[in-house]
N, C-alpha and C positions, 0 to 999 in steps of 0.2 A: 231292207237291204237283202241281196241276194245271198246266196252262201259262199263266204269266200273262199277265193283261190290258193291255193296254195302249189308253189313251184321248185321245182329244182334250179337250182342257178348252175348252169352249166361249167361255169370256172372251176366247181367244184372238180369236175369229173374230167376236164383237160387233158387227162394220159391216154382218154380213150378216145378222142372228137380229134388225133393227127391224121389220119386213113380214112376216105370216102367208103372207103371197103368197111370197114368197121363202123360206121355209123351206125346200121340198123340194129346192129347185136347191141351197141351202146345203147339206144333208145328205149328198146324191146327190153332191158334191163329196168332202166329207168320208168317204164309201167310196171312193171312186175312187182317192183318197191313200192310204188304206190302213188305217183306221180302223172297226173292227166298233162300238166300243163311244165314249160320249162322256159327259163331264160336266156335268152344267146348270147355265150358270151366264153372266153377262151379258146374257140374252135383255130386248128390249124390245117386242118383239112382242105383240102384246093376244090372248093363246089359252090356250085352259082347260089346265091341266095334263094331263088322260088325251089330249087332241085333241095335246098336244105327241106327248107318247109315241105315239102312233099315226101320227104323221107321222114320226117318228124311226125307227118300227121297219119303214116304209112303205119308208126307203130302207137299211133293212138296217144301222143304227146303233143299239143298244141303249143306253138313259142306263143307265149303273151309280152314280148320285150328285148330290148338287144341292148348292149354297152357297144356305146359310139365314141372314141375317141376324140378329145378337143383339136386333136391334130389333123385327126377326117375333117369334122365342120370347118376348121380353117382351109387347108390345104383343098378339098373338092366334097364342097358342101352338097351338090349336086348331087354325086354320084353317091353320098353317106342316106340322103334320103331315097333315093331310087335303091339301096340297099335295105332300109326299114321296111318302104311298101313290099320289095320281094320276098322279106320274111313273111308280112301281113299282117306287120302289129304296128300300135300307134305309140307305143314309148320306145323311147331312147334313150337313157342315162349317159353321161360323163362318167366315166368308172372311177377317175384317180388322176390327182398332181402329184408333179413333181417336189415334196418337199424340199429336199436339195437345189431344185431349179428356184425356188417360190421364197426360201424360209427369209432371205433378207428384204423381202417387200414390206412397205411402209403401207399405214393404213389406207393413204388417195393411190396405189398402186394397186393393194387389192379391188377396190370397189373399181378401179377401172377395170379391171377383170372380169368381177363380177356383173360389168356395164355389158362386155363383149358377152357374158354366158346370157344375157337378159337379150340382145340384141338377136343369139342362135335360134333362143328361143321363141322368139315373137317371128322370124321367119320362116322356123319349122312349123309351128302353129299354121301360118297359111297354106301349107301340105297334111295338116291334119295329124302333125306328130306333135307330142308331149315332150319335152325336153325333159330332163331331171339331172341331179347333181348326186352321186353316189359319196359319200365319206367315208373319209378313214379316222385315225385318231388325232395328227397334226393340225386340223381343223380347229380343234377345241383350247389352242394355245389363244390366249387373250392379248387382248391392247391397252393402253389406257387405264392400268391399274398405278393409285395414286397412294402413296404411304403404306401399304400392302391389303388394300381395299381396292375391289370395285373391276372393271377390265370388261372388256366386249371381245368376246370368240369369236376368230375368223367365220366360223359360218353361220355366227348368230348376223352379223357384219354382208353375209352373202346373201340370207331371204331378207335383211332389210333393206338391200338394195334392190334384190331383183323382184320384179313386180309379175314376170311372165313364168319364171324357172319355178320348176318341181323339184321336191326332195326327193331322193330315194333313200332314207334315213338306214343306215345300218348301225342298231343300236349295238351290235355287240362292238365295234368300232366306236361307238357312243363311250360305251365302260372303260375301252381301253384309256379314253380321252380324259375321265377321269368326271365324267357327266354322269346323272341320274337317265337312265334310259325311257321310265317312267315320264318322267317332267317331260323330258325332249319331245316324246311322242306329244305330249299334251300342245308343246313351244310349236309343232309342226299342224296342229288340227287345220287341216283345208287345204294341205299341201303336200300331202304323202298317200295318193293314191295307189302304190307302191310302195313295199319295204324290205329289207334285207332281215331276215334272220340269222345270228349264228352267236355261239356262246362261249365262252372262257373259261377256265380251270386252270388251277395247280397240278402238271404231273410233276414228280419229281422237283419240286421247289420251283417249277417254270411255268411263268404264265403259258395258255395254248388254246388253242380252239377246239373245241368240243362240239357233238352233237346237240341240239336242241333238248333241253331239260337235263345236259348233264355239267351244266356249269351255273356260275352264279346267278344270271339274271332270274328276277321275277318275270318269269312271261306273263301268264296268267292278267298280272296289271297290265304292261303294257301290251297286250295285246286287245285288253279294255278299251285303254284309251285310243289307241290305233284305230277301232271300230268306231268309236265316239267321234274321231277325228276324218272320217270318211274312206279308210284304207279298204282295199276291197281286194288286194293280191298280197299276198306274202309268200317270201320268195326265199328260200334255205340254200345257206352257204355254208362252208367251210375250207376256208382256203388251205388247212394243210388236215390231216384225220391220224395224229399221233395216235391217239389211242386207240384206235381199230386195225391202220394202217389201210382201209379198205376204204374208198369215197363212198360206195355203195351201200358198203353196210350203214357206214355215218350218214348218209339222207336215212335210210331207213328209218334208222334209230328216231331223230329226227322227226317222221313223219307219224311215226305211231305214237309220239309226245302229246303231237298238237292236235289226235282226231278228236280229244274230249273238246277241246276250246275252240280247232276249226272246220271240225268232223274230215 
């Protein structure tokens, strides 16, 4: 195996991706931290897809992947793929459902869901993109539990249906769920050629997301079985950086964790 990648997920850093003007200083930061490669995704910036890429590879940050919306592939599926080729990567994750929209579906309700993400995916595959399904924690609510034993989790429920879709497992979303991060990784081998990193703590009595190695998960394991399972990018997020207050320094943090495990 090659020596994996390791990314910045760009949602992280969102306050600074609204202004085309600001892009390069954004960027130009995100190598300095220690970041070759990044994932597209929270941008609100008004600029053409290849114009992204060329300003990304301008400061020596490669996109390996984008978050695509289930409402793109419906609404102009066309136009969602002719925006992956203009980054220049071949995955595309589903970032996130609607809990609120989703949470009164019945089990034949999801798996027809699940039928429609199997269906995106085996079309995007004939343009040479990798679909994938990104998680949160509401996934990991079960079905099917009988006398208070037993129950199938929405997204154990989703790669048993889909036969074409990719995970994009984001184990700290894993823990939230109230899952073994470890196991999962193991539950995912041969279907998480991508992965979300980010980790949890107690500040102040409140669960939160923390940089990389300053919350509870065992990385170290799952980042084991992640490799044992075929993973070859991992990909560091933090959707909010209480404890820094700086997104920046939280990849950092982050990146100088994982040089012993991912160099």
């Amino acid at each position: 195996m090659k020596k994996p990648i390791v990314a910045a997920q760009l949602y992280t850093l969102r306050d600074f991706l609204k202004e085309t003007a600001e892009l390069p200083k954004t960027f130009a930061k995100v190598k300095k931290i220690g970041y070759d490669y990044a994932q597209i995704s929270g941008l609100t910036a008004e600029v053409a897809p290849t114009d992204l890429r060329k300003i990304m590879l301008d400061q020596g940050v490669e996109p390996i992947g984008a978050h695509v919306s289930l409402e793109a592939w419906r609404n102009n599926f066309k136009e969602s793929i002719e925006t992956i080729h203009g980054y220049g990567v071949k995955y595309a994750a589903i970032p996130w459902l609607s809990w609120a929209k989703y949470k009164e579906f019945s089990p034949a309700e999801w798996k027809k869901l699940f039928r429609e993400f199997d269906t995106i995916a085996k079309k995007a595959a004939k343009e040479g993109i990798i679909v994938q399904y990104h998680n949160h924690d509401f996934e990991f609510n079960q079905f099917g539990i009988k006398n208070g034993k037993g129950g199938q989790t929405i997204l154990e429920m989703m790669f048993d249906t889909c036969k074409v879709l990719q995970g994009e497992p984001d184990f700290g979303w894993v823990m939230r769920g109230g899952m073994d991060p470890v196991l999962w990784a193991q539950r995912m081998k041969g279907r998480m050629d991508q992965v979300h990193l980010k980790d949890w703590g107690l500040i102040n009595g409140e669960f939160t997301f923390r940089a990389i190695g300053q919350g509870r998960i065992n990385w170290p394991a799952v980042i084991k079985e992640c490799k044992k399972g075929g993973t070859h990018t991992f990909i560091i997020e933090q959707d909010s950086c209480k404890a820094t207050n700086d997104p920046f320094k939280s990849l950092a943090i982050s990146r100088e964790y994982l040089k012993p495990l991912l160099g």
